[in-house]
MARFI-117857 format. One line per field, with one value per residue: x, y, z of N, C-alpha, C, CB in turn; residue number from 1. Coordinates in steps of 0.2 Angstrom, whole numbers. Each point is the difference from the previous one (the first is absolute). Glycine has a CB too. Example, Ala and Ser with C-alpha at 12.3 -4.5 7.8 and 13.67 -1.06 7.14 Angstrom:
neast: 66; 7 .
nnorth: -28; 11 .
nup: 39; -10 .
caeast: -4; 4 .
canorth: 6; 6 .
caup: 0; 1 .
ceast: 4; -4 .
cnorth: 6; 5 .
cup: 0; 3 .
cbeast: -9; 6 .
cbnorth: -6; -3 .
cbup: 6; -10 .
pos: 1; 2 .
END
This chain:
neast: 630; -5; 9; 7; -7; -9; 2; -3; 7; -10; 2; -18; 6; -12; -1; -8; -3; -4; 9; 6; 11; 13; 5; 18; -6; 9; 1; 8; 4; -4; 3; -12; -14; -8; -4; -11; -5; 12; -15; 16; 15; 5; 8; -10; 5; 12; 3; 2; 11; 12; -3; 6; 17; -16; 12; -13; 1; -16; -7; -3; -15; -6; -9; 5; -1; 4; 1; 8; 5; -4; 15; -3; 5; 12; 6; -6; 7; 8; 3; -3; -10; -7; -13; 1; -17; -8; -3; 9; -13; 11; -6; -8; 12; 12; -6; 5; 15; -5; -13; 11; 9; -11; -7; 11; 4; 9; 13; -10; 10; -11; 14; -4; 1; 13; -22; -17; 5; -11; -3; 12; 10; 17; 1; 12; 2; 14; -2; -15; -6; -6; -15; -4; -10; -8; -5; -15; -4; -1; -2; -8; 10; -2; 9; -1; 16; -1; 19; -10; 15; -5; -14; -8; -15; 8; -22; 1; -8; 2; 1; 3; 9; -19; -6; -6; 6; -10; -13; 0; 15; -15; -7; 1; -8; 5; 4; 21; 4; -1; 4; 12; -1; -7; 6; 15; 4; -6; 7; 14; -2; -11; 15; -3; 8; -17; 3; -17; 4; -3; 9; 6; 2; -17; 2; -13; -2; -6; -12; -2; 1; -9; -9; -9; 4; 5; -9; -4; -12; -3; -2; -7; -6; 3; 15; 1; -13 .
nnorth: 474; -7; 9; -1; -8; -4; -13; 12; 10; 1; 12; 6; -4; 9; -10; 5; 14; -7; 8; -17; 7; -12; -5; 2; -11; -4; -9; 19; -18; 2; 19; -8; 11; -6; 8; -3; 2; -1; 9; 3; 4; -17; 19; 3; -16; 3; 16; -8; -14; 12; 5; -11; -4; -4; -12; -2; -15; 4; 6; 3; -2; 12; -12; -14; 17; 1; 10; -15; -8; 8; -6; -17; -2; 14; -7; -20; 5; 12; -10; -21; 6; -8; 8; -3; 2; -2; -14; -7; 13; 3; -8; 15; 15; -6; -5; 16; 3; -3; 7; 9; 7; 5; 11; 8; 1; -16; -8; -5; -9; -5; -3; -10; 10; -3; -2; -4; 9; -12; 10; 0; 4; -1; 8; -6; 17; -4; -5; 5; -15; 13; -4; -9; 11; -14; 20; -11; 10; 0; -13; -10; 2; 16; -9; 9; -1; -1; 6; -5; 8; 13; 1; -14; -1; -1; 4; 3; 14; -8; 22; 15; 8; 0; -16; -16; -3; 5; -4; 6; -18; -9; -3; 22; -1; 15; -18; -1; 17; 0; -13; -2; 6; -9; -9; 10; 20; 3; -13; 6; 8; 11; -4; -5; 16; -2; 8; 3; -4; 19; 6; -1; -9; 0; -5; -10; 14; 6; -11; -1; 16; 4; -11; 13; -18; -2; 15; -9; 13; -3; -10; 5; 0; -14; -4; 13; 2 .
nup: 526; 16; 9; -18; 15; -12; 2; -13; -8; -3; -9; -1; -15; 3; -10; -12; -5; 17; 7; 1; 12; -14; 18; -7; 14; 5; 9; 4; -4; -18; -1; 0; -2; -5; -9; 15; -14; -14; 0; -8; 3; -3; -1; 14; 1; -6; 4; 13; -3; -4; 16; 11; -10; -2; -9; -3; 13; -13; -7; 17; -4; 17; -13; -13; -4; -14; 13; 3; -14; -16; 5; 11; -14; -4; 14; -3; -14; 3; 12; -7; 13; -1; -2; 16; -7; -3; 10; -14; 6; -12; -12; 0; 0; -7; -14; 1; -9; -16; 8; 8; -8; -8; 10; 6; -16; 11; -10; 8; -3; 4; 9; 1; 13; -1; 8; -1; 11; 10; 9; 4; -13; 12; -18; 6; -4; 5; 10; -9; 4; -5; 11; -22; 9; -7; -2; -8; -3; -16; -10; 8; 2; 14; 0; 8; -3; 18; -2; 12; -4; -8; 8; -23; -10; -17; 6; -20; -6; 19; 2; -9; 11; 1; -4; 6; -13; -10; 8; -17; -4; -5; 16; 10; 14; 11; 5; -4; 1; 16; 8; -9; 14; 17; -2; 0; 10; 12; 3; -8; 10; -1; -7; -18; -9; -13; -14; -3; -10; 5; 10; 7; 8; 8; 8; -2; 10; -13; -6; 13; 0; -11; -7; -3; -9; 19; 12; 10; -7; -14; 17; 10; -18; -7; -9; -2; -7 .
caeast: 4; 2; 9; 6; -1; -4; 1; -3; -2; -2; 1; -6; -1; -6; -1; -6; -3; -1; 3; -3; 5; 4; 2; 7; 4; 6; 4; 4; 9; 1; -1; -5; -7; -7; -4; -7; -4; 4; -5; 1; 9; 7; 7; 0; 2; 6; 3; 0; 3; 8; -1; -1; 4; -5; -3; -7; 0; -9; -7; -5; -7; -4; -9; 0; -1; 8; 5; 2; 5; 0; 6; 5; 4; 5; 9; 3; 4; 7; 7; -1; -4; -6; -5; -4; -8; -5; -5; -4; -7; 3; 3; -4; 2; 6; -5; -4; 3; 0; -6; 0; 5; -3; -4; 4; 5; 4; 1; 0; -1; -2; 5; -2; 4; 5; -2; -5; 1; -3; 0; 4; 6; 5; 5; 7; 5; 6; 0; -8; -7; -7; -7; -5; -8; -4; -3; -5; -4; 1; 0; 1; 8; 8; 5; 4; 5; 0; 6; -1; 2; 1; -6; 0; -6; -1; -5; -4; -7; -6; -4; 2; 1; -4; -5; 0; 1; -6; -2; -7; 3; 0; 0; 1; -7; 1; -2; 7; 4; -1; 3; 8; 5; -2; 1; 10; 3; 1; 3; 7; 3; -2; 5; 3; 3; 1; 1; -6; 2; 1; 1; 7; 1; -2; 3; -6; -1; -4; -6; -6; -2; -1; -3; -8; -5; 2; 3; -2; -6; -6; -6; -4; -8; -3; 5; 0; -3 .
canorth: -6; -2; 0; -5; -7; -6; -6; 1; 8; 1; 5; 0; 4; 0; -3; 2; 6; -2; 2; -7; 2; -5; 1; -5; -3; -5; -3; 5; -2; -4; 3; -2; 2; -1; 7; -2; 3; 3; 0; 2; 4; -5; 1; 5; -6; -3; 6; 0; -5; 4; 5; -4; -7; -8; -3; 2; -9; 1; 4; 2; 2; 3; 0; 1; 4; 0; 6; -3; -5; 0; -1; -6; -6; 3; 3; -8; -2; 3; 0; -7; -2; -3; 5; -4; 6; 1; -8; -2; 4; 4; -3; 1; 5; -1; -1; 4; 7; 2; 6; 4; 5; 2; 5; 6; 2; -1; -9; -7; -8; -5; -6; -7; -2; -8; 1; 4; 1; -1; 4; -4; -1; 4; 2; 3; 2; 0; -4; 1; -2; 4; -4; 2; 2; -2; 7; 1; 9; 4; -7; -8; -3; 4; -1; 5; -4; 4; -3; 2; 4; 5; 5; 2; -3; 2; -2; -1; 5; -4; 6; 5; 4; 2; 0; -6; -3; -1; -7; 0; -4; -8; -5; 1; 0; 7; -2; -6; 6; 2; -2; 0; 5; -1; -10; -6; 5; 3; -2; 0; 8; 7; 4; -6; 5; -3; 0; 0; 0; 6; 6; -1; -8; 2; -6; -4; 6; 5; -1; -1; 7; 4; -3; 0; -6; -7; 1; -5; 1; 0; -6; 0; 2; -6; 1; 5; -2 .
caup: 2; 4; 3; -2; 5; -1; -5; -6; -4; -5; -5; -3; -8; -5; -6; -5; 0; 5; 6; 6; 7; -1; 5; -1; 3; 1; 8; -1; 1; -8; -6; -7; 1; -4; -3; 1; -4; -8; -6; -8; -2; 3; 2; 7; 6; 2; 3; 8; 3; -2; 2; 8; 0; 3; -5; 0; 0; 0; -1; 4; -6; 5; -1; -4; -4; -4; 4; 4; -1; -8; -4; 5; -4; -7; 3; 2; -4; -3; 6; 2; 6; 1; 2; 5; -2; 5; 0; -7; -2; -3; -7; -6; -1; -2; -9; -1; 0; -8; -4; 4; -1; -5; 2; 3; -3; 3; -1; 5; -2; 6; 3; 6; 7; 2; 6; 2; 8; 4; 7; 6; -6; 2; -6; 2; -5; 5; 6; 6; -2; -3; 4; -3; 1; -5; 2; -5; 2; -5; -3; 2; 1; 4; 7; 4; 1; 7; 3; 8; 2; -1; 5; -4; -3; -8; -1; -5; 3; 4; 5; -3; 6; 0; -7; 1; -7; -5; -1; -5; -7; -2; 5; 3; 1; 6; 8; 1; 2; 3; 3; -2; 1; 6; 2; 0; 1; 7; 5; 0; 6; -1; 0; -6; -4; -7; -6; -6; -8; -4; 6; 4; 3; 9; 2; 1; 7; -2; -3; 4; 3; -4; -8; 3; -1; 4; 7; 5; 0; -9; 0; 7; -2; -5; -6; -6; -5 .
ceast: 0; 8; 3; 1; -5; 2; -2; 1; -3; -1; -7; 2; -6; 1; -6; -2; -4; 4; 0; 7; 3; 5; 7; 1; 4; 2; 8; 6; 1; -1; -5; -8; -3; -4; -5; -3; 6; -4; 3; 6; 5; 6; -1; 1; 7; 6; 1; 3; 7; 0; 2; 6; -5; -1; -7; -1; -9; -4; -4; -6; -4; -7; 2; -4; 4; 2; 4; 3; -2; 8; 6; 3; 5; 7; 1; 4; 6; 6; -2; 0; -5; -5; -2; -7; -3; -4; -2; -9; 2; 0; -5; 0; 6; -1; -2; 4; 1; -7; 1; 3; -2; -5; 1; 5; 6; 4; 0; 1; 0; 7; -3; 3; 3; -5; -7; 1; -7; 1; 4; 6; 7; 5; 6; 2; 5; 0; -7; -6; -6; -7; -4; -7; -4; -7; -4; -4; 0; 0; 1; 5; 5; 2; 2; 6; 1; 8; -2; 7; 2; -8; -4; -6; 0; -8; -5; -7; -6; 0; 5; 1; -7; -6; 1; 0; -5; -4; -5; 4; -4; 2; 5; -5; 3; 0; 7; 4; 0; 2; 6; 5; -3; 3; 8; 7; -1; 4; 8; 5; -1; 6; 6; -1; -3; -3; -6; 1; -2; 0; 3; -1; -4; 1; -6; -3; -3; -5; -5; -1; -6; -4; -6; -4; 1; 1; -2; -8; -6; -2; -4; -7; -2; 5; -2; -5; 1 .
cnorth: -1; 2; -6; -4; -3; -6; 2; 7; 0; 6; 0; 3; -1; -1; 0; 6; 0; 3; -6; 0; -7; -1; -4; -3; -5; 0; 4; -5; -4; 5; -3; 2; -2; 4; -4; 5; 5; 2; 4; 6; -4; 5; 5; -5; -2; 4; -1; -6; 4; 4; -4; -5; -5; -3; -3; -10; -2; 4; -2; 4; 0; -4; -3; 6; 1; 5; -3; -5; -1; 0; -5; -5; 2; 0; -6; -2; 2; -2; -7; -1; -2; 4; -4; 7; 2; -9; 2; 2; 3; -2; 5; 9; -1; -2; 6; 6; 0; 2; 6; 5; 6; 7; 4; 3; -1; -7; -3; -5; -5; -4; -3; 1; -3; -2; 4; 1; 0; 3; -2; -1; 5; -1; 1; 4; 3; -3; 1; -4; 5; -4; 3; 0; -2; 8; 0; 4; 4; -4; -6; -1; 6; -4; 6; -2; 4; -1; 2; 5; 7; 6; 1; -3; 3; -4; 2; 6; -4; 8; 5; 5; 3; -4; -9; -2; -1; -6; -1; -4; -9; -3; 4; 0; 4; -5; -5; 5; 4; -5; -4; 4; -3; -5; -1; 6; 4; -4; -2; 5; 7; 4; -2; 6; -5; 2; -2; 3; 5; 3; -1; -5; 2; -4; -4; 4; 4; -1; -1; 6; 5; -2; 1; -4; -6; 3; -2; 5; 1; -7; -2; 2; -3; 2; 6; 0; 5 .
cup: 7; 3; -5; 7; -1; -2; -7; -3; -3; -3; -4; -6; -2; -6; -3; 1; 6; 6; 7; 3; 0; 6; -3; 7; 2; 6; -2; -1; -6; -4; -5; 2; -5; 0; 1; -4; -6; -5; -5; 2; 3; -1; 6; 4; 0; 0; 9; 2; -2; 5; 8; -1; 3; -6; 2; 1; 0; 0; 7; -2; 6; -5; -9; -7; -6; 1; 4; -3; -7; -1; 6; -6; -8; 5; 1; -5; -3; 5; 3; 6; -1; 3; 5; -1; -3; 0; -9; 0; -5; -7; -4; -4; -2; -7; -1; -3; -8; -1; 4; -1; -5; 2; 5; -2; 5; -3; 5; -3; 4; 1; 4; 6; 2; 7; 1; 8; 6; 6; 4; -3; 6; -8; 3; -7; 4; 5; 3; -2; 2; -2; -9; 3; -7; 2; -6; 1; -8; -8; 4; 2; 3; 5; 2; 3; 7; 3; 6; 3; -2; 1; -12; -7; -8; -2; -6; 1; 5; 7; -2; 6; 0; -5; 2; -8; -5; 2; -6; -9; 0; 4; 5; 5; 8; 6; 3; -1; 8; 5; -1; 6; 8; 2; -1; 0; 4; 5; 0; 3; -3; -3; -7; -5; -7; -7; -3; -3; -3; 7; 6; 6; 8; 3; 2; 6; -5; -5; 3; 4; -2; -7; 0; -5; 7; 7; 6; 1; -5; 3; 5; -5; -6; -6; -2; -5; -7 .
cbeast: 6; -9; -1; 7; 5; -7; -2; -8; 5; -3; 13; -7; 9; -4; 8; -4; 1; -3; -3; -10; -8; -3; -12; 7; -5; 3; -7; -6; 0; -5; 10; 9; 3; 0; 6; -1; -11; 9; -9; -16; -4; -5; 6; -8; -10; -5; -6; -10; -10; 2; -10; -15; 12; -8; 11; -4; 14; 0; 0; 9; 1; 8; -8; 3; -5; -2; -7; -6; 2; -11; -2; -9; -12; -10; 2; -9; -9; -7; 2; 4; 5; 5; -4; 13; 3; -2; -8; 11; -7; 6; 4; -8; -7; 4; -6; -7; 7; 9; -10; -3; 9; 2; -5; -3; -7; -6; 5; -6; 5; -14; 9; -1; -6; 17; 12; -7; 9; -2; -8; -9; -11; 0; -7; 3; -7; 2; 13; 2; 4; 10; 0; 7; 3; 4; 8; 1; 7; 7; 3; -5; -1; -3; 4; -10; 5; -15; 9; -7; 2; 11; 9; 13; -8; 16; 3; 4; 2; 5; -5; -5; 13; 8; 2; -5; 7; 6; 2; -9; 15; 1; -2; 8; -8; -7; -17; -3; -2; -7; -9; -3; 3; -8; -14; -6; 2; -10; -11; -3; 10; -10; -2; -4; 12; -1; 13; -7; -1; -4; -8; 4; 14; -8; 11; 4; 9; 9; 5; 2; 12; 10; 6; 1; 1; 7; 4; 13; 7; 6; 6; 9; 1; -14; 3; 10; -9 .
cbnorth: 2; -8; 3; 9; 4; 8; -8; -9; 4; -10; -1; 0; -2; 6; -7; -11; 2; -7; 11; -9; 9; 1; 2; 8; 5; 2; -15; 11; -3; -13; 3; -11; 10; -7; 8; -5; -3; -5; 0; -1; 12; -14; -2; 10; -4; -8; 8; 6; -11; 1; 8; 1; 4; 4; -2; 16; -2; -6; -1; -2; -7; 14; 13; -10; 5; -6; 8; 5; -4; 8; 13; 0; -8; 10; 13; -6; -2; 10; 14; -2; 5; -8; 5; -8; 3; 15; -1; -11; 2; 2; -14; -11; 4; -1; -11; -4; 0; -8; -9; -7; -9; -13; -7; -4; 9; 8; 0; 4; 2; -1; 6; -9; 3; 4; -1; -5; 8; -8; 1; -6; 1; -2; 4; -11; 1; 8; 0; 12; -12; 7; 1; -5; 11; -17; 7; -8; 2; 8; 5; -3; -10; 12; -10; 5; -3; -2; 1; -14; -9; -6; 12; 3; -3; 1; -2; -16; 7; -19; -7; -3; 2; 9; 12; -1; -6; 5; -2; 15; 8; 0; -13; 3; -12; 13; 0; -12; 1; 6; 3; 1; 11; 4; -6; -13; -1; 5; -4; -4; -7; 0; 3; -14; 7; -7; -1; 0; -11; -1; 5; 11; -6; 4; 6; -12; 0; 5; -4; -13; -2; 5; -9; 12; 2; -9; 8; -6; 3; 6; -2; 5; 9; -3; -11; 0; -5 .
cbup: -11; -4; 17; -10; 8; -1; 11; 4; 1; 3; 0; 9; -5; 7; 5; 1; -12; -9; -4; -8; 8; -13; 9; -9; 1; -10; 4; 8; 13; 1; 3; -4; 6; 2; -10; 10; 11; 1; 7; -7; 0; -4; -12; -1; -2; -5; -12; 1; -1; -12; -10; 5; 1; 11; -4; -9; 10; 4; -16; 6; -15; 6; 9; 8; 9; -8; 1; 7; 12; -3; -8; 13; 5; -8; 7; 7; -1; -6; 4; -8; 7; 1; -9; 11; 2; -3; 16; -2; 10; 9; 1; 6; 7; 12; 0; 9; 13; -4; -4; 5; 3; -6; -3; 8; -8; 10; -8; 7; -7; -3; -1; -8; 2; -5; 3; -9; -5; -6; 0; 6; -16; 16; -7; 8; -9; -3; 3; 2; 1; -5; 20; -8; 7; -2; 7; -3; 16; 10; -9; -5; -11; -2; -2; 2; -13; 4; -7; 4; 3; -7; 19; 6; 13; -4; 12; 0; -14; -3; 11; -11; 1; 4; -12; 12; 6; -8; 14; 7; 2; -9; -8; -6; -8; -5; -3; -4; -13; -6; 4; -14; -13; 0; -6; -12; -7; -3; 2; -9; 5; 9; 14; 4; 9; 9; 1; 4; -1; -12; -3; -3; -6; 0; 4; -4; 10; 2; -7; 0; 2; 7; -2; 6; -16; -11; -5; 7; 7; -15; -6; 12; 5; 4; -3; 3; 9 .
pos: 1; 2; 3; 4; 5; 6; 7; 8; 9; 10; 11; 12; 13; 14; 15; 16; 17; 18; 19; 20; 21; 22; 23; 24; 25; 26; 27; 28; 29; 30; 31; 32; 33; 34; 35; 36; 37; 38; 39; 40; 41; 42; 43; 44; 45; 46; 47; 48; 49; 50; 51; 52; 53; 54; 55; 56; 57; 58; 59; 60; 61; 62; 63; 64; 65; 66; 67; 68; 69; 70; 71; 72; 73; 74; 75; 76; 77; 78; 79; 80; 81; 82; 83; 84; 85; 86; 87; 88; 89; 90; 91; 92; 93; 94; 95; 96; 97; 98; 99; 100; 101; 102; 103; 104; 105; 106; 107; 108; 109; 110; 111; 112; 113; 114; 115; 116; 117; 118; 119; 120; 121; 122; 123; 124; 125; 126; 127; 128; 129; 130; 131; 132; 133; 134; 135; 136; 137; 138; 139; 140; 141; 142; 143; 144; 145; 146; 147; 148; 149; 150; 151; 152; 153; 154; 155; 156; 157; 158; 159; 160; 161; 162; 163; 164; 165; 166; 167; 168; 169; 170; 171; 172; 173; 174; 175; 176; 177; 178; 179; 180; 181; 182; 183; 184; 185; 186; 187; 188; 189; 190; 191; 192; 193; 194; 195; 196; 197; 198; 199; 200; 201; 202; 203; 204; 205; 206; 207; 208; 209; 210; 211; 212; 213; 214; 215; 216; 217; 218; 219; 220; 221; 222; 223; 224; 225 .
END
């Protein structure tokens, strides 16, 4: 989590058998927030909004996997907020989830989005606004959520502390992943702190240091294959 002098905090739960890195945060001065990426075990979610007192004033959706948001539209409906997210490249994975659950022996359900999100976009919650990254690569339609003033970034499976996201799903493809992460998340700052949707957290500086798929120097010697 962030200092309590921050404007924001946030709290990582893992979720599903996946272990996907559902992100709670919030504006310290309202108390209110939003679960990014709520792919499943909702009472652990809603255990942790009790636990922190943040009310929950919206979903937030990084991709349309069903680790990341197979169970978004169960918790919108139980706790009557609204979902923002992902680009609508995305629809067709999100259609996707009632089959999908079945096959990972997981429950998903598909939904609709009070809100598709576009690049440049800004979501508010509480007093904060929170930058939308459109980051295609891993799937079509990610996003990446970014608070500047907090040096801070919940970026989905578009990059990994030592790793990078998948590209071998349905209209994924390595060469828009890639320069996802180069082209629209480096230049946000090295010293920008961030949360991938499995394991643990870094910072944009130390990938580009150490990633040995994106680091300034793997790619002097051509993408990854």
């Amino acid at each position: 989590m962030t200092e309590s002098s921050q404007p924001m905090r946030v709290g990582i739960i893992p979720v599903t058998p996946l272990q996907q890195n559902c992100s709670l945060l919030w504006c310290t001065k309202t108390m209110r927030g939003a679960l990014v990426d709520p792919g499943g075990d909702l009472p652990k979610l809603k255990q942790a909004l009790e636990n922190t007192g943040v009310a929950l004033e919206k979903i937030l959706v990084t991709h349309g996997h069903l680790d990341h948001c197979g169970q978004a539209g169960i918790l919108a409906k139980e706790m009557g907020v609204p979902i923002e997210g992902p680009h609508e490249e995305d629809r067709f994975w999100i259609a996707a989830l009632n089959d999908d659950g079945p096959r990972w022996n997981m429950e998903a359900r598909t939904f609709e989005p009070d809100r598709w999100l576009q690049d440049g976009d800004t979501v508010s919650v509480g007093e904060l606004e929170i930058g939308v990254v459109h980051c295609p690569g891993h799937t079509p339609g990610h996003v990446v959520f970014h608070h500047a003033p907090s040096k801070f970034a919940m970026v989905g499976d578009v990059l990994f502390k030592g790793g990078i996201g998948r590209w071998d799903f349905p209209r994924g493809n390595l060469e828009d992943l890639v320069a996802s992460i180069t082209g629209k998340l480096w230049p946000l700052g090295d010293d920008v702190t961030f949360v991938p949707g499995h394991g643990p957290i870094s910072t944009f500086g130390d990938e580009r240091r150490t990633n040995p798929y994106v680091s300034d120097v793997a790619l002097k010697n051509g993408l990854p294959v």
